[in-house]
N, C-alpha and C positions, 0 to 999 in steps of 0.2 A: 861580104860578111864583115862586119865591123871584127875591128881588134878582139876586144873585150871580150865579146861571142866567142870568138876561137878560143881566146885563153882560158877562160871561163874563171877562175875563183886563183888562178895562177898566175895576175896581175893585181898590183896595185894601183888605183885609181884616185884621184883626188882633183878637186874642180876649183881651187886655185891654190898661190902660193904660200897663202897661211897654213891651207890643207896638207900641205905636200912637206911643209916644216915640222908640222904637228907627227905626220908618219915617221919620218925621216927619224926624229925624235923622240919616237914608242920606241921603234924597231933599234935604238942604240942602246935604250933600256932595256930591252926584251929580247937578247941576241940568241937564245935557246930556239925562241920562236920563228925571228928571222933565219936561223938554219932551220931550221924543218920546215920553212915555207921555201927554202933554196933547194934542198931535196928535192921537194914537193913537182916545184916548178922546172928542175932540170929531169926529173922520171918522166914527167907529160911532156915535155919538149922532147926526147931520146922516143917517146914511145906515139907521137901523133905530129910534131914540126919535122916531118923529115921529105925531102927533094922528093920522093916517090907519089906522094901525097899532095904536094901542088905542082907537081913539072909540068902536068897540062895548062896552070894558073899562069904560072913564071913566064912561063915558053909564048900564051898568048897574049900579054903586059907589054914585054920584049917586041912582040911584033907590032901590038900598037902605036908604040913610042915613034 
């Protein structure tokens, strides 16, 4: 499952280096927004990225290596 899928609306995405200057550069303007998108992002990590949730993932990556 690709990244983005998993993270869903909890990542920032951008398809080159202009893109990623252009965000970089809302988000220093817009720093209210960027915390509430850090909340955001750290409540769905605490509440769906946790070891319980991929250890069968982890565990079979590790063994194919």
């Amino acid at each position: 499952m690709p990244v983005r899928q998993t993270l869903q609306d909890n990542c920032a995405v951008f398809e080159d280096y202009d893109d990623l200057a252009s965000q970089l550069v809302y988000f220093r303007d817009n720093m209210e927004e960027l915390y509430t998108k850090r909340i955001k992002t750290f409540e769905f990590a605490r509440n769906n990225l946790v070891w319980e949730n991929y250890e069968k993932n982890i565990l079979q990556a590790y063994q194919l290596c």
